[in-house]
C-alpha positions as CSV (number, residue, x, y, z in Angstrom):
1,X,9.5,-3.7,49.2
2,X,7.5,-2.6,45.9
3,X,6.0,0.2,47.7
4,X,8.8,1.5,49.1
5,X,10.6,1.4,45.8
6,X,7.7,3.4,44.0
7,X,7.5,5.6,47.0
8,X,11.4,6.1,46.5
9,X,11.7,6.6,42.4
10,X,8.2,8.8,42.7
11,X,10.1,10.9,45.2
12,X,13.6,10.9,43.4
13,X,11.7,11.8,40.2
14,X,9.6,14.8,41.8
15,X,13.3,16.4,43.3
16,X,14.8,15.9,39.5
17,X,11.3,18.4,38.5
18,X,12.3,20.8,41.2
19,X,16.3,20.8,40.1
20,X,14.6,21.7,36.2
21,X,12.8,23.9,38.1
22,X,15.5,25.9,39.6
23,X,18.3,25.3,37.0
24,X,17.6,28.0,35.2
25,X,18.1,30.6,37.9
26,X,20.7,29.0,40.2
27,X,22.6,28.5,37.5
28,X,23.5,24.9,38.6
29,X,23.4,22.3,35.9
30,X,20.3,19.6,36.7
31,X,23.0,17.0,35.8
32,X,25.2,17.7,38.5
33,X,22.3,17.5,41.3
34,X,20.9,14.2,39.9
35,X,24.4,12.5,40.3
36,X,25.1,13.7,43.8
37,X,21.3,12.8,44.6
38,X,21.9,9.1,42.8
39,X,25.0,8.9,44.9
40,X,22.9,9.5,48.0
41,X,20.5,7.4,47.3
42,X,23.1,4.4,46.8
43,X,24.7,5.3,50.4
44,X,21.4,5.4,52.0
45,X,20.7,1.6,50.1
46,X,23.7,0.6,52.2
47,X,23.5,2.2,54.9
48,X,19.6,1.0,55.8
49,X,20.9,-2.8,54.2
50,X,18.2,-2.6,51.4
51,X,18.7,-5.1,48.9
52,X,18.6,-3.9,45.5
53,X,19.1,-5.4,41.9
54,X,22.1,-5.0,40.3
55,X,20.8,-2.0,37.5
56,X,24.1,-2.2,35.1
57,X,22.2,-3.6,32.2
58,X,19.6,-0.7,32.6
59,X,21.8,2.1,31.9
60,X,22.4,1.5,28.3
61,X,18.4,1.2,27.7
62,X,17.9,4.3,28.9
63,X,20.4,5.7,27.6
64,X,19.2,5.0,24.2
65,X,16.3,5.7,24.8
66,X,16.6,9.4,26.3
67,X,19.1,10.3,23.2
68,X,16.7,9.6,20.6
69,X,13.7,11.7,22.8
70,X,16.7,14.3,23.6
71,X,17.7,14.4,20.2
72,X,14.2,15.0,18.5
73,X,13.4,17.2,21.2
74,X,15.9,19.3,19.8
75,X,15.1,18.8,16.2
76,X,11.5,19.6,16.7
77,X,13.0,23.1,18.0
78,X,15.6,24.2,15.6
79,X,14.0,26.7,12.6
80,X,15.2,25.7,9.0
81,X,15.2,28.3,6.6
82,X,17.2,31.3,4.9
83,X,17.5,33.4,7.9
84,X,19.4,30.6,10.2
85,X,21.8,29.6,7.5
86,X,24.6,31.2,9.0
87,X,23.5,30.3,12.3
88,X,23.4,26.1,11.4
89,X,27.2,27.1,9.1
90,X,28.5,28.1,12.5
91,X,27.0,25.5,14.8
92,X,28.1,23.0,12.3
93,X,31.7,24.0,12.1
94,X,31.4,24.2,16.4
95,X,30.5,20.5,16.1
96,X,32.7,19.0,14.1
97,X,36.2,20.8,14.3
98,X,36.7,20.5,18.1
99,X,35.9,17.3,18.1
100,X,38.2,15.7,15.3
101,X,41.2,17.9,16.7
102,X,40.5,16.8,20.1
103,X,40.0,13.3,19.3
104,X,43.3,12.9,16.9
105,X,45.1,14.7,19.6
106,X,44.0,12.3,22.1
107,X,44.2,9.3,20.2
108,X,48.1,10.2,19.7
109,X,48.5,10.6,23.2
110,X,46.9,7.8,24.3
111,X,48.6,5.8,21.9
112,X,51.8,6.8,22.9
113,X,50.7,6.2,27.1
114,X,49.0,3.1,26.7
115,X,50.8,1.8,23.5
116,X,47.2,0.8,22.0
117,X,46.8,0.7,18.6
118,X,45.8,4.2,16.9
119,X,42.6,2.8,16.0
120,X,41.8,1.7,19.5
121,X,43.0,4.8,21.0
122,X,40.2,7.0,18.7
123,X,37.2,4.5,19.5
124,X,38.2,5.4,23.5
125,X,38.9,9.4,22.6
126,X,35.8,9.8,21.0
127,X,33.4,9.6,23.0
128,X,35.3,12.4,25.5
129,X,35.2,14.8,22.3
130,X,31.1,15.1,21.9
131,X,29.0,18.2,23.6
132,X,25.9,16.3,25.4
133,X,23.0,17.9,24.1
134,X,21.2,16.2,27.3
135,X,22.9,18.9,29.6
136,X,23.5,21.9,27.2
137,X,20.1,22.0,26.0
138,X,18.1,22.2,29.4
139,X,21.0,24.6,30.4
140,X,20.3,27.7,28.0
141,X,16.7,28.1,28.6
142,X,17.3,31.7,30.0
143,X,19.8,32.6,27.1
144,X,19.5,35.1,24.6
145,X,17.5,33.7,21.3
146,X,20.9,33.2,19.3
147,X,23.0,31.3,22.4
148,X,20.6,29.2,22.7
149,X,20.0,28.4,19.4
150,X,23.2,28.0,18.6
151,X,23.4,25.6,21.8
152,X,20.4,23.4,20.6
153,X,22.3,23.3,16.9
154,X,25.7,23.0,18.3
155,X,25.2,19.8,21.2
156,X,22.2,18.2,18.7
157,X,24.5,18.0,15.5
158,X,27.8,17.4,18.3
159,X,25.5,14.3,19.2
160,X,24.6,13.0,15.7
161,X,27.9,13.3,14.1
162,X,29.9,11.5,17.4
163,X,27.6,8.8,16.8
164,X,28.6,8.6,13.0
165,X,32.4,9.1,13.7
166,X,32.7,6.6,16.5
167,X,30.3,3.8,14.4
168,X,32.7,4.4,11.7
169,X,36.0,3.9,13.5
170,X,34.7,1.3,15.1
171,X,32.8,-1.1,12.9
172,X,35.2,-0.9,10.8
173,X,39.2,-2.6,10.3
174,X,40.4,-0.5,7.6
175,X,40.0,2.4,5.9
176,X,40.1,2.5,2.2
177,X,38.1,4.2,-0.9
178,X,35.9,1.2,-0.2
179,X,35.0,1.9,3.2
180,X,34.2,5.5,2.3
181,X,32.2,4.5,-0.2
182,X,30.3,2.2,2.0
183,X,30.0,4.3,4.3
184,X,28.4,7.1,1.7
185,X,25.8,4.5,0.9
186,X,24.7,4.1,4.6
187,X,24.1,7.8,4.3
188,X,22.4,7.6,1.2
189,X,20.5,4.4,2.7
190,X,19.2,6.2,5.4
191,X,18.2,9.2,4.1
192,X,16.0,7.5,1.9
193,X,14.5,5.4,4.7
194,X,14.5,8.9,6.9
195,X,12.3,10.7,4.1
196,X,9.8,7.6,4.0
197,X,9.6,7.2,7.5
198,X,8.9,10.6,8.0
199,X,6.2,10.7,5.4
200,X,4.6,7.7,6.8
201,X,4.8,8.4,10.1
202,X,3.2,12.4,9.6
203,X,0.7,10.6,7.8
204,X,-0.3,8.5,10.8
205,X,0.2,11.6,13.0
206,X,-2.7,13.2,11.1
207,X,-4.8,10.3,10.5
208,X,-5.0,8.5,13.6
209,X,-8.4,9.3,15.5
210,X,-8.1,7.0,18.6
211,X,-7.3,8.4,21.6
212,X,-3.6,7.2,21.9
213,X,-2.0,8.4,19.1
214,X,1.4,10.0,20.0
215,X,2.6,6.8,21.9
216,X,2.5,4.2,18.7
217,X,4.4,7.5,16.7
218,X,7.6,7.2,19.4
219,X,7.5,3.7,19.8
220,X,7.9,3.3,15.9
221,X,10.6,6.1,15.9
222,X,12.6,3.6,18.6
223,X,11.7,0.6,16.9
224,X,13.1,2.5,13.1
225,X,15.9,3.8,15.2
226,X,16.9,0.3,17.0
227,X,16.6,-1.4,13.5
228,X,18.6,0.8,11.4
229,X,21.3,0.3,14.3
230,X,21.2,-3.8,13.5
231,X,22.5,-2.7,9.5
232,X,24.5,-0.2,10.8
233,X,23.0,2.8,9.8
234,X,23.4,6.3,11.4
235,X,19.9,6.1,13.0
236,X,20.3,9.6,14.6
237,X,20.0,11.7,11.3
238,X,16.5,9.7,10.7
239,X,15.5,10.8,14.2
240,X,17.2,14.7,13.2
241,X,15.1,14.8,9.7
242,X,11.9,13.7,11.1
243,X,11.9,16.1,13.9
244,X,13.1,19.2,11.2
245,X,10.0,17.6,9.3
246,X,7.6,17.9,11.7
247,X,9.2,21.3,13.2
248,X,9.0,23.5,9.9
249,X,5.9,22.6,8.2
250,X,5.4,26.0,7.7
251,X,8.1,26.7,6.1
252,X,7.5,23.4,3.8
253,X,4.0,25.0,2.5
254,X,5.6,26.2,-0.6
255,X,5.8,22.6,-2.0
256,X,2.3,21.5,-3.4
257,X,2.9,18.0,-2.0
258,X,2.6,19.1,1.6
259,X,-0.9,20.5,1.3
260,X,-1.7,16.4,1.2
261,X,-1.1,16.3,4.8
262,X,-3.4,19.8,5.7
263,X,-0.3,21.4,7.6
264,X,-2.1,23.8,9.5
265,X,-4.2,21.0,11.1
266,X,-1.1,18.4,11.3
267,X,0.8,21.2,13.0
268,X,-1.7,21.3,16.4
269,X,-0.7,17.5,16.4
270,X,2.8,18.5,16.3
271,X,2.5,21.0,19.1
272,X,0.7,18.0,21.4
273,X,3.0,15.4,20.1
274,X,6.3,18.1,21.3
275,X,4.7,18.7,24.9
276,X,5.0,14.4,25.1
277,X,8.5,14.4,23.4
278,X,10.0,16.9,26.0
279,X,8.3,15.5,29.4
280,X,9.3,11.9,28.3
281,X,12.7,13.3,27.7
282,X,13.2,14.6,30.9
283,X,11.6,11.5,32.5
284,X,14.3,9.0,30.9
285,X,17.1,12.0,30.7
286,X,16.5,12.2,35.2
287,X,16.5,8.2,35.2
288,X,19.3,7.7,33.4
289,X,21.6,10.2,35.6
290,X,20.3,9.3,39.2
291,X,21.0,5.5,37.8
292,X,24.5,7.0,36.6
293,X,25.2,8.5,40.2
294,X,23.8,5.7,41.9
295,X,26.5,3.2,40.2
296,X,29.3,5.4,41.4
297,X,31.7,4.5,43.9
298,X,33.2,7.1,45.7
299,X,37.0,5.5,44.5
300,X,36.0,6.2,41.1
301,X,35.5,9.6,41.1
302,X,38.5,10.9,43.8
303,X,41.1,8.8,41.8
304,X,43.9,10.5,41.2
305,X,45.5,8.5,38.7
306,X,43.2,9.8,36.1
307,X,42.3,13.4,37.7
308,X,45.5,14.8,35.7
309,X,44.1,13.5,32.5
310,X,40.9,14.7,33.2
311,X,42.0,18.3,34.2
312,X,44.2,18.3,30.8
313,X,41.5,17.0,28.8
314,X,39.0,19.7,30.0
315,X,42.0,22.5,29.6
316,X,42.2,20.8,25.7
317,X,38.3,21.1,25.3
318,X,37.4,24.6,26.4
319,X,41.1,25.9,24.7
320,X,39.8,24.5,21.5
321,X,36.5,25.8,21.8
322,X,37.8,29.6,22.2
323,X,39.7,29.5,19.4
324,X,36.4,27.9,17.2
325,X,34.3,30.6,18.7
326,X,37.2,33.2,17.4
327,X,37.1,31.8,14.3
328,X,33.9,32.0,14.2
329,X,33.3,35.9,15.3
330,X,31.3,34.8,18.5
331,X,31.5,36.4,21.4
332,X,33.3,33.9,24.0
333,X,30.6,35.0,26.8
334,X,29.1,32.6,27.6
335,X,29.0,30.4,25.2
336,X,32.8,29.1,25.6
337,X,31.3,27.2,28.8
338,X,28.7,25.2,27.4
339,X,30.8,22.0,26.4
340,X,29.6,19.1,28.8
341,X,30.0,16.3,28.4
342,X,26.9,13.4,29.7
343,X,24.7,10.8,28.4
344,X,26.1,10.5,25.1
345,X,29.6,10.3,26.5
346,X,28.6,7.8,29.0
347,X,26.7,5.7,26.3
348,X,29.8,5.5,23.8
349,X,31.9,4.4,26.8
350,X,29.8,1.4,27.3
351,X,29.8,0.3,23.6
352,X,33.3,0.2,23.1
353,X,34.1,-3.4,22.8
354,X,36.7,-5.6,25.9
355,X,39.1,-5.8,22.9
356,X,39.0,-2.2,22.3
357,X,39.0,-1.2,25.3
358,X,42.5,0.9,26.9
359,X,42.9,0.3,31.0
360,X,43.9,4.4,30.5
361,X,40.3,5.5,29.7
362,X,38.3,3.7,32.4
363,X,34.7,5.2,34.1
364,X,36.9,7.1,36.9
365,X,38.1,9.5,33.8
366,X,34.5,9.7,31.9
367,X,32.9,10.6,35.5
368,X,35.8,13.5,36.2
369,X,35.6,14.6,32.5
370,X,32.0,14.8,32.7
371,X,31.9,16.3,36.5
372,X,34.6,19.1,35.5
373,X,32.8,20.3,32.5
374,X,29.5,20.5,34.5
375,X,31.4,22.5,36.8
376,X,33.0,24.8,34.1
377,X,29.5,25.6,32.3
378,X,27.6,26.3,35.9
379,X,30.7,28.7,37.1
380,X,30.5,30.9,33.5
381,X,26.7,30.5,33.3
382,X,26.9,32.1,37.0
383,X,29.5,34.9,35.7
384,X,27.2,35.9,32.9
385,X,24.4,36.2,35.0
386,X,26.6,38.4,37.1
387,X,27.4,40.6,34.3
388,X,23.8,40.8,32.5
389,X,22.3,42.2,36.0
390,X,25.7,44.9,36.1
391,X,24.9,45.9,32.7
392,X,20.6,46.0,33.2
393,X,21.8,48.3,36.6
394,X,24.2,50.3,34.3
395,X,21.4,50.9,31.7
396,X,18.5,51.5,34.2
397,X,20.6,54.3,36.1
398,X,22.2,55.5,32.3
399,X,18.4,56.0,31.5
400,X,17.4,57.6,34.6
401,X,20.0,60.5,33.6
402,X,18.6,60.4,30.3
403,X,21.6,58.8,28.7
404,X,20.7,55.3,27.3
405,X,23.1,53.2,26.5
C-alpha cells in the first residue's frame, strides 16, 4: 500500500511539472488541470476500492504553507524603486478597490438572501473578492514585462491585504476608534518584528557555512509567520517585506548599513535561496489543488442552486475590474482576465467560523466561482495569443514591403 501510494503522488506530481510545462503555451491555467486530475484520481480510488485516509485536515496545512512560499516567491520578484512607482500606485489601487466594492456589494446581498447579519455576510464575501496570486502568477510567464509585473503586484498585494481585511472583520465584534487603533498597532507591531526578522534572518543567510542553509531560513519564516498569526498579526506583510528585502539589495546599497551584510556576496545566496522558494512553491501549490480536486464531489460542482450566484458573481468581478483598468489608463487586453480566484479563496473559506458561517456561501459556490474565473482568464489568455501572432504576421509582411509598422 505505501508503494503504491509513492508510486501514485510521484506520478501525480511529475503530470503537475508537465501541466507548468505547457501552461504557458496552451494557454490553459495549471489550476484547472490539477483539479480535473485530483478529481480523477478520487474516481479511480473508488472505482479500484482503495482505501484511503480521510485528507480534510490536510488541506489547510498546505494551504498555508504554499501562500507564504507563493507569496515570497512573488515578493523576491517584484523591483522597488523610482521607476515602478507608478506601476506598484496602479497595482495597489487594482487590489484594493475591486475588492471592497465587491465585497460590500455582496455582503448586502447576501444579507438581504440569507438574512445573516452584515458582519457575517462580509467574513463569507470576502474571501470570493481576492485575486489568487497562486494561479495569476504562474499564468503571465509569457506576458509582456509590464502585464506581468503588474500581475505579480496586483494578485501578491490582492493576497496580503484579503488576509488583513478578512482578519479584521472577523476577529473582531465592533468597530470603533478603538478597534482602528488596535488595529494600527498590529501594523506597527509587525513591521517592527518584519524589519528585525529580516535583518536577522539575512544575517543567517550570509553567515551560515553548513551545507543546509536555505531549509532552517524557510522553516523560521513559517514558524515567524505561524506565530504572529497566534497574536493576530498580519503575518503576510512580514513574509512581503522580507522577500522585497532580500529581492532589492541592490537598490538598498545606498545605505551604509547594508554594506554590513556584503550585498554582492549575500545576493548569490539570494539567487540559490529563490530557485528553492519557487520549486517548493510549486511542490505545495500542485498538492494543495490535486488534494482540492480530489475532495470534490461531482454534486458540488454541477449544483445549480448556487451556479446563478456564481455566474453573477463572476459577471460582478470581471465588470468591476474593466472599469478599474479604465480608471486606471490600462489597456483591458489581456489583463481584464486575470482575476482567479484559488488557494487563498479556498483557505479563507475554511477559516470562517460554524457561527459565521451562511448555508448561501457553501464549497459548491467557491468551486464554480473559482472554476469560472479559471475559465475566463484561459479563454482571454487564448484570445491575446490570437491577436499577438495577427499583429507579428501583420508586421512581418508590413516589413517585407518596407512599411514597418
Amino acid at each position: 500500500m505505501t508503494t503504491a501510494i509513492i508510486i501514485t503522488i510521484c506520478t501525480l506530481l511529475l503530470l503537475a511539472y508537465a501541466f507548468d510545462l505547457t501552461s504557458a503555451k496552451t494557454k490553459v491555467p495549471a489550476v484547472i488541470l490539477l483539479l480535473i486530475l485530483g478529481f480523477v484520481a478520487r474516481y479511480l480510488s473508488e472505482t479500484l476500492e482503495i482505501a484511503m485516509p480521510d485528507l480534510t485536515s490536510v488541506l489547510p496545512i498546505l494551504g498555508t504553507v504554499g501562500l507564504i512560499l507563493i507569496v515570497l516567491e512573488g515578493s523576491l520578484e517584484l523591483e522597488f524603486n523610482k521607476s515602478k512607482t507608478t506601476l506598484i500606485k496602479k497595482s495597489l489601487i487594482g487590489s484594493l478597490l475591486p475588492m471592497l466594492v465587491l465585497a460590500f456589494l455582496l455582503s448586502f446581498l447576501f444579507q438581504y438572501f440569507s438574512h445573516a447579519s452584515f458582519k457575517d455576510s462580509l467574513v463569507n464575501a470576502i474571501p470570493l473578492c481576492v485575486i489568487s496570486s497562486a494561479i495569476a502568477i504562474p499564468s503571465v510567464k509569457s506576458l509582456a514585462p509590464f502585464n506581468k509585473e503588474f500581475v505579480i503586484y496586483e494578485s501578491s498585494l490582492s493576497d496580503i491585504i484579503g488576509v488583513l481585511f478578512f482578519n479584521f472583520i472577523a476577529l473582531n465584534n465592533s468597530f470603533g476608534l478603538s478597534t482602528f487603533g488596535q488595529f494600527g498597532l498590529q501594523l506597527i507591531i509587525i513591521t517592527v518584528v518584519s524589519f528585525l526578522a529580516t535583518i536577522g534572518l539575512a544575517f543567517l543567510l550570509n553567515k551560515i557555512d553548513h551545507h543546509i542553509k536555505f531549509a532552517p531560513i524557510i522553516l523560521l519564516v513559517i514558524l515567524i509567520y505561524e506565530i504572529s498569526k497566534v497574536f493576530h498579526l498580519p503575518g503576510l506583510v512580514f513574509i512581503l517585506l522580507f522577500g522585497l528585502f532580500l529581492g532589492n539589495l541592490d537598490e538598498l546599497k545606498q545605505f551604509k548599513w547594508i554594506e554590513k551584510f556584503k550585498p554582492d556576496e549575500l545576493n548569490k545566496e539570494v539567487l540559490k535561496f529563490k530557485e528553492l522558494t519557487v520549486e517548493g512553491a510549486f511542490l505545495i501549490r500542485s498538492l494543495f489543488f490535486l488534494l482540492f480536486g480530489y475532495l470534490i464531489q461531482p454534486s458540488e460542482i454541477l449544483n445549480t442552486d448556487t451556479l446563478i450566484w456564481a455566474i453573477g458573481i463572476v459577471a460582478a468581478i470581471f465588470a468591476l475590474r474593466a472599469i478599474q483598468l479604465k480608471l486606471s489608463k490600462i489597456p483591458l487586453s489581456p489583463l481584464l482576465f486575470i482575476a482567479p480566484r484559488g488557494l487563498i479563496t479556498i483557505l479563507l473559506f475554511l477559516s470562517i467560523e460554524p457561527t459565521q458561517s451562511i448555508a448561501l456561501v457553501n464549497k459548491s459556490l467557491i468551486i464554480q466561482v473559482i472554476l469560472l474565473t479559471s475559465l475566463t482568464m484561459m479563454l482571454g489568455l487564448m484570445t491575446n495569443k490570437t491577436c499577438e501572432q495577427e499583429l507579428t504576421s501583420i508586421r512581418t509582411k508590413a516589413n517585407r514591403w518596407g512599411r514597418p509598422l
